[in-house]
C-alpha positions as CSV (number, residue, x, y, z in Angstrom):
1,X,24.9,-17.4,20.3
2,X,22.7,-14.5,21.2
3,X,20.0,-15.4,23.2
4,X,16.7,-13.1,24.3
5,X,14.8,-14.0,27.1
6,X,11.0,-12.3,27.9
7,X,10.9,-11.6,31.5
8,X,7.8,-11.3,33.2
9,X,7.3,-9.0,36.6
10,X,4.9,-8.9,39.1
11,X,4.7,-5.3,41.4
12,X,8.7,-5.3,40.8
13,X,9.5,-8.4,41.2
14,X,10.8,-10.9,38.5
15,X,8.1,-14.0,37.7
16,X,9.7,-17.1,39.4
17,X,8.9,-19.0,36.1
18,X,10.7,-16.2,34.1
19,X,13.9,-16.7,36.2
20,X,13.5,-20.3,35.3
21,X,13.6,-19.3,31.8
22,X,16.8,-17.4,32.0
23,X,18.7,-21.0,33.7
24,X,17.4,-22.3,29.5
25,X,18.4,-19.1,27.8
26,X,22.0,-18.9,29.7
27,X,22.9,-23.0,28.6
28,X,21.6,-22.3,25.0
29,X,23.6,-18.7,25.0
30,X,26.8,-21.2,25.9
31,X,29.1,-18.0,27.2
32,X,27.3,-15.5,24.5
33,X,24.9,-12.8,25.1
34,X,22.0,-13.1,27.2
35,X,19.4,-10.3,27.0
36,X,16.5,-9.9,29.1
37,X,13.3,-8.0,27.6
38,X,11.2,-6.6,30.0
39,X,8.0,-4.5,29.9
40,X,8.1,-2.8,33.0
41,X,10.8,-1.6,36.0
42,X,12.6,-4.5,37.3
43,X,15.9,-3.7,39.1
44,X,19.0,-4.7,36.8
45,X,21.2,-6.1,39.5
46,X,18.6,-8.6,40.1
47,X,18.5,-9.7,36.9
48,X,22.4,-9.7,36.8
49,X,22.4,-12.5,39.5
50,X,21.1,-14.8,36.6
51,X,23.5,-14.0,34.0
52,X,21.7,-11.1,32.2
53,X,24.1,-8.8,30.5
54,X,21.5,-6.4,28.6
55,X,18.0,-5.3,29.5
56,X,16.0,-3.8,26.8
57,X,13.3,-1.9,28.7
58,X,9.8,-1.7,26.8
59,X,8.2,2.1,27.1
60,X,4.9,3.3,25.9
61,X,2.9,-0.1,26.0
62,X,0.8,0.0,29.4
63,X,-0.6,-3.1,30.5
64,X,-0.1,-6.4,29.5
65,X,-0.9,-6.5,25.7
66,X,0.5,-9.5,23.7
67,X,0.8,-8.5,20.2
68,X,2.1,-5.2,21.2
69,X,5.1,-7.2,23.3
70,X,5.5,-9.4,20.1
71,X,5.8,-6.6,18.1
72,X,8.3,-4.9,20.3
73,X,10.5,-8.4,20.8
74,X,10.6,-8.6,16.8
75,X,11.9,-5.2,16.3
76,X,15.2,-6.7,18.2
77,X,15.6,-10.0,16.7
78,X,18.2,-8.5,14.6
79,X,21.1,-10.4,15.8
80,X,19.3,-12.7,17.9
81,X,20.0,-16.6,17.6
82,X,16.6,-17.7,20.4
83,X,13.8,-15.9,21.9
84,X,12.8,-17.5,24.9
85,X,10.0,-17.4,27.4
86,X,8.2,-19.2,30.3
87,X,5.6,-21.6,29.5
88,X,3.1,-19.2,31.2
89,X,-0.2,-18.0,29.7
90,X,1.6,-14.6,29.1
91,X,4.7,-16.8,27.7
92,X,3.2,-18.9,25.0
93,X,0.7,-16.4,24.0
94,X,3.4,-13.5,23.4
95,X,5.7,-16.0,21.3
96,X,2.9,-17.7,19.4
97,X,2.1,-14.2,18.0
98,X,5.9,-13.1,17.6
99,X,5.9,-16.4,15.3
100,X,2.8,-15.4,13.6
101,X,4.5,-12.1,13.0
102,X,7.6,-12.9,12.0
103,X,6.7,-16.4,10.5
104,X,9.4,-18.2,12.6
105,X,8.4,-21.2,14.1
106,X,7.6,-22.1,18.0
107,X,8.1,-25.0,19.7
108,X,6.2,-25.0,23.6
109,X,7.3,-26.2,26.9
110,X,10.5,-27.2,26.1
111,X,12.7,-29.5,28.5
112,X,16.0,-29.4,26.8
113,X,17.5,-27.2,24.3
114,X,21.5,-27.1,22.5
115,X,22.9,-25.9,19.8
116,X,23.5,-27.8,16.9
117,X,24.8,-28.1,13.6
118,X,24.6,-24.7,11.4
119,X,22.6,-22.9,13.9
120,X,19.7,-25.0,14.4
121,X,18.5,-25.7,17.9
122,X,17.8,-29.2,19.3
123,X,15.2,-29.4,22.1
124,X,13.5,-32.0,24.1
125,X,9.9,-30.3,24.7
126,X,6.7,-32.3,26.2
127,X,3.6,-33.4,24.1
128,X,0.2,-34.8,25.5
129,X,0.6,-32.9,28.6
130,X,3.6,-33.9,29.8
131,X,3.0,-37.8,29.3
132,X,5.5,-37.9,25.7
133,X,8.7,-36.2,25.2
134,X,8.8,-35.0,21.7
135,X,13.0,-34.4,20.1
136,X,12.7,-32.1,17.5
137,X,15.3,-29.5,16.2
138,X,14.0,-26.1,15.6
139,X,15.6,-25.1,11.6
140,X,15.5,-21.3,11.8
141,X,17.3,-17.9,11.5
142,X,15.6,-17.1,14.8
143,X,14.8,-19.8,17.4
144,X,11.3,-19.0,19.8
145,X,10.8,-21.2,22.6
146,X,9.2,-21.6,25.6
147,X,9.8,-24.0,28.8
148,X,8.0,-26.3,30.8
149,X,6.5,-25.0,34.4
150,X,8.7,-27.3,36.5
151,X,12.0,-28.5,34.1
152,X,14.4,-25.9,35.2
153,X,15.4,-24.4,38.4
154,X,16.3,-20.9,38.8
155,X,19.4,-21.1,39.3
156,X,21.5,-17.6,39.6
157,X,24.8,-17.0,37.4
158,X,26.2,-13.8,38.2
159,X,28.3,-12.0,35.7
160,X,30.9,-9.4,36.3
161,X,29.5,-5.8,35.9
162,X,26.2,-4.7,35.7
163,X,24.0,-5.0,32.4
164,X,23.9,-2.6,30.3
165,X,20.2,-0.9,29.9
166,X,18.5,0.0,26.5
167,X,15.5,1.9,26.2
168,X,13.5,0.8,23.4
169,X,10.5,2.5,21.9
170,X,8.4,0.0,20.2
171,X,7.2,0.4,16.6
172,X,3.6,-0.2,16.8
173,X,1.6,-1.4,13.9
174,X,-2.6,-0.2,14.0
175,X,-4.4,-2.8,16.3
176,X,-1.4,-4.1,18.4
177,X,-3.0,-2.0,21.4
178,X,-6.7,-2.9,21.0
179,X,-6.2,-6.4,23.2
180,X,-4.9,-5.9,26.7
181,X,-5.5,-7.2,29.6
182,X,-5.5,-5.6,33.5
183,X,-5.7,-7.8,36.6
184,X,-7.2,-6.8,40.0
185,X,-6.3,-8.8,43.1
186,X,-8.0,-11.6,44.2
187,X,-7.0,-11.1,48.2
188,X,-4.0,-12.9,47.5
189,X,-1.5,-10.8,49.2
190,X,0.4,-10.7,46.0
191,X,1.0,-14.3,45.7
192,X,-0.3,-16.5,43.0
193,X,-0.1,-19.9,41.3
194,X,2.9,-19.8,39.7
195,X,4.9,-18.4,42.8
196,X,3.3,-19.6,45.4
197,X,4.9,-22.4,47.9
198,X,1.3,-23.5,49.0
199,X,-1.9,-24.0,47.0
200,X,-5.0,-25.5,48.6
201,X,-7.1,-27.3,45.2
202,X,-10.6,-27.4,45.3
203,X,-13.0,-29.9,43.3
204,X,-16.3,-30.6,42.5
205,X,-16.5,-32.0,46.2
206,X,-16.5,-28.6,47.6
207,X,-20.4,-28.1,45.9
208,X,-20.5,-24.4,45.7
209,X,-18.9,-21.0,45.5
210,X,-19.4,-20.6,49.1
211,X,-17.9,-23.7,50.0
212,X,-14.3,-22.5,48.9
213,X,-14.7,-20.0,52.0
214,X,-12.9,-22.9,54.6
215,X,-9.9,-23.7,51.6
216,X,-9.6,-19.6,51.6
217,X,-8.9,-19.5,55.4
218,X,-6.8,-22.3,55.1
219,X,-4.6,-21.2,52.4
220,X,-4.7,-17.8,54.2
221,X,-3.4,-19.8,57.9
222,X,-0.7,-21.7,55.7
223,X,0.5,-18.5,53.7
224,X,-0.5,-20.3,50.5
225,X,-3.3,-19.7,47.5
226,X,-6.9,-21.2,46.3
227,X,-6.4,-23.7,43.1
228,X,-9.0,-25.1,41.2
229,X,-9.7,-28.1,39.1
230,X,-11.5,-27.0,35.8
231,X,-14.8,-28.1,36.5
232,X,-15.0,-25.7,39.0
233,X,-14.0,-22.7,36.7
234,X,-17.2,-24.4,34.2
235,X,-19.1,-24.5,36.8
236,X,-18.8,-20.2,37.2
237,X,-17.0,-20.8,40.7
238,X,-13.7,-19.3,40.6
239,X,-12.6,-17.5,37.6
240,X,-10.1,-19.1,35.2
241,X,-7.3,-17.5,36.2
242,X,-7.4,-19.8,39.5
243,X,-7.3,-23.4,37.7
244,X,-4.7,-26.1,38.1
245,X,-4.2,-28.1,35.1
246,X,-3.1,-28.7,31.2
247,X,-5.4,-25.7,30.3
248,X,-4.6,-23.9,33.3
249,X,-2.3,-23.0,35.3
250,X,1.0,-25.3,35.5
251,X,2.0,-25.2,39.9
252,X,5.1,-26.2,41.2
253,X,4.6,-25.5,44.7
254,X,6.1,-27.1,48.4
255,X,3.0,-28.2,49.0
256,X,-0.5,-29.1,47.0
257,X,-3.6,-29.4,49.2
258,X,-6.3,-31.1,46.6
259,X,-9.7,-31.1,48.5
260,X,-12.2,-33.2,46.6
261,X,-10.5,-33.6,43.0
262,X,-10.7,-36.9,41.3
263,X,-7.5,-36.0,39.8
264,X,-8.2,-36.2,35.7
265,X,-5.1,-36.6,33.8
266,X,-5.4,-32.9,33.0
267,X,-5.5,-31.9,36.1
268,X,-2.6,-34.0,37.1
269,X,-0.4,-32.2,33.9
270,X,-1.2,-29.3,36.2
271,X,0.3,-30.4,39.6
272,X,2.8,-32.9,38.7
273,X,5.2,-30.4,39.8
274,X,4.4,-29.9,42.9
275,X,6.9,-31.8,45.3
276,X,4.8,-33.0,48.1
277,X,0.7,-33.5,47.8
278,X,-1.8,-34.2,50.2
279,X,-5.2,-35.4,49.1
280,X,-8.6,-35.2,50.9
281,X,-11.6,-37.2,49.1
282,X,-14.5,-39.3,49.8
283,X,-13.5,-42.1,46.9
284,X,-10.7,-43.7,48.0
285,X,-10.2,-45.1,44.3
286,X,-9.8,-41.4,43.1
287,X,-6.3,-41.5,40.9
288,X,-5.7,-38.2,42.7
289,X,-5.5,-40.4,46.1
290,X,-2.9,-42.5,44.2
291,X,-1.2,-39.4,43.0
292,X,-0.6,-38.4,46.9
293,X,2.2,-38.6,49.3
294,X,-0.5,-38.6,52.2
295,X,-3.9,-39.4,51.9
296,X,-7.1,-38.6,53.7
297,X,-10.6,-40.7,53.0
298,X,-13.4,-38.4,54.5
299,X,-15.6,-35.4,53.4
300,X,-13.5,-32.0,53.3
301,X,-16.6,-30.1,54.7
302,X,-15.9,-32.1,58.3
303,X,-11.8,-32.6,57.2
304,X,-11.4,-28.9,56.4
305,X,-12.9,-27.2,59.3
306,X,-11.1,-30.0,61.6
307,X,-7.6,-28.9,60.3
308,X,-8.3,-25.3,60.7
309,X,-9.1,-25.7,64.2
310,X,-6.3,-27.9,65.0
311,X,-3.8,-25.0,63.1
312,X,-5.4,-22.2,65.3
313,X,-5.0,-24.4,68.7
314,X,-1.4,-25.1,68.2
315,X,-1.1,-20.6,67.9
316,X,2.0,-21.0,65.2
317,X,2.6,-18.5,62.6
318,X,2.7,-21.0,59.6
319,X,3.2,-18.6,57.1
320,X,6.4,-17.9,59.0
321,X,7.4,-21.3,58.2
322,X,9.8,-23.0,56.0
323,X,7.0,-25.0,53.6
324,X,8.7,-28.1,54.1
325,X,8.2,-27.8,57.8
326,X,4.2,-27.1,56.7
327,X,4.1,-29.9,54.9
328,X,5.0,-31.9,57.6
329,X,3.2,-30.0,60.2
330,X,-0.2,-30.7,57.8
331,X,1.1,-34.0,57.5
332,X,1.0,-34.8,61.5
333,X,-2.2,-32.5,61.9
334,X,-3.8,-35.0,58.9
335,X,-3.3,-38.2,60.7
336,X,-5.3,-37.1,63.7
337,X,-8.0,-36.0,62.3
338,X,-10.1,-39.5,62.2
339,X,-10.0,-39.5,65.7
340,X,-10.9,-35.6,66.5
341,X,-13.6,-36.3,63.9
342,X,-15.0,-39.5,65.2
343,X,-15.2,-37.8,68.9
């Protein structure tokens, strides 16, 4: 089976979630070919170390633009038995238009997937946010799927030999190039949601724009990122690009700080992944506070500050730090903050 996966880079460096993708589109290739498609320079060997043995190199598209990618990933389906993708925002919106152009049906964050009889694909994918597995099989000449955030590891799979690179000039039709898209940082450092080992959430509870300025220093002392819950995007906080949740951003990080987020069930679809959280909330009731490995009742205006203080008095480089041991560390710092507070 010949299987192409979309492979998304950022400054160089392969997506996390996209090498996740590859672990899916190595089992469904079963020993055939895997290609990667990529849209701008990522080193071959690197993807080699996943099992990649071609990589089709997009030219002449800059930017991210997702019809023009769809266009250029349906000018190589010949051959192909799967397309697949992460279940990013860049994922699903590049194959939903590749199936709109080619008329082949996609099936979205996507758990499981085999081969079965007379080509069809059998997948396992998640419906209603991650609360319904859905099995379905996927009756096509050409198979587009995408994966869930946190359902695969990347796990590498090195071949022998390097792959073998093929420029390819898209065919553009008139109008693939009129939507793209350009990001700017946000102060990140490079990081973001979908990579990042530590995100500190922020709610309604934090009450303004200016309040996320103590969850910035504090993602900034634990080498992590700002999250948001949605209402905070609606509110005109943080941009969108920043939110946790079903119509967000999917995390999977070491560690999820949520300060002052109920914890809807869409916000929960969002940072089910990640493997150790930490709430901080006035409501003790909140479902996020039952969501959490360690909770903290109290306001995150007097919480916040206290835990920054107590990180800058111990002098550690946490971003220096396996997450795990941050967690931990946080975990510690958390259960003495009542009494720094109450003196």
């Amino acid at each position: 089976m010949s299987v192409f996966c979309l492979v998304e880079a950022d400054d160089g460096a392969i997506v996390e979630a996209s090498l996740r993708a590859l672990t899916l589109a190595r089992g469904l290739a079963a020993g055939g070919g895997l290609a990667a498609v990529v849209f701008s320079d990522v080193p071959a060997a690197d993807l080699a170390e996943y099992g990649v043995t071609e990589v089709h190199v997009a030219a002449g598209i800059e930017g991210y633009a997702p019809q023009a990618w769809a266009r250029a990933l349906a000018g190589l389906l010949d051959g192909a038995d799967a397309v697949v993708a992460a279940g990013t925002d860049r994922g699903n919106e590049v194959l939903a238009h590749l199936g709109a152009i080619t008329g082949l049906p996609m099936a979205a964050n996507c758990v499981a997937a085999s081969r079965a009889a007379e080509g069809a694909v059998e997948i396992v994918r998640q419906r209603w946010a991650g609360l319904l597995l859905e099995e379905a099989v996927l009756d096509a000449p050409v198979a587009l799927l995408t994966t869930a955030t946190d359902a695969f590891g990347a796990e590498p799979a090195e071949v022998p030999g390097a792959p073998v690179v093929h420029p390819v000039a898209p065919s553009l039709a008139s109008g693939d190039l009129v939507v793209r898209a350009a990001e700017t940082s946000l102060g990140s450092g490079g990081a973001s949601l979908t990579t990042a080992r530590v995100v500190v959430g922020g709610g309604r509870g934090v009450g303004s724009a200016a309040g996320f300025a103590p969850l910035e220093e504090l993602a900034s002392l634990l080498g992590g990122v700002v999250g948001v819950s949605r209402v905070v995007t609606s509110e005109g906080w943080r941009p969108h690009t920043q939110q946790v949740g079903q119509t967000g951003t999917k995390i999977t990080p070491e560690l999820y700080l949520a300060c002052g987020i109920s914890g809807a069930i869409q916000h929960i679809a969002g940072c089910s992944g990640a493997k150790h959280i930490i709430a901080i909330n006035t409501d003790p009731g909140a479902p996020m506070m039952a969501r959490a490995d360690y909770a903290v009742i109290g306001d995150l205006h007097e919480v916040i500050p206290a835990l920054i203080k107590a990180l800058r008095a111990r002098e550690i480089d946490l971003q220096g730090l396996n997450p795990s041991l941050s967690v931990r560390f946080v975990r510690v710092l958390a259960s003495r903050i009542r009494p720094m507070l109450a003196g």
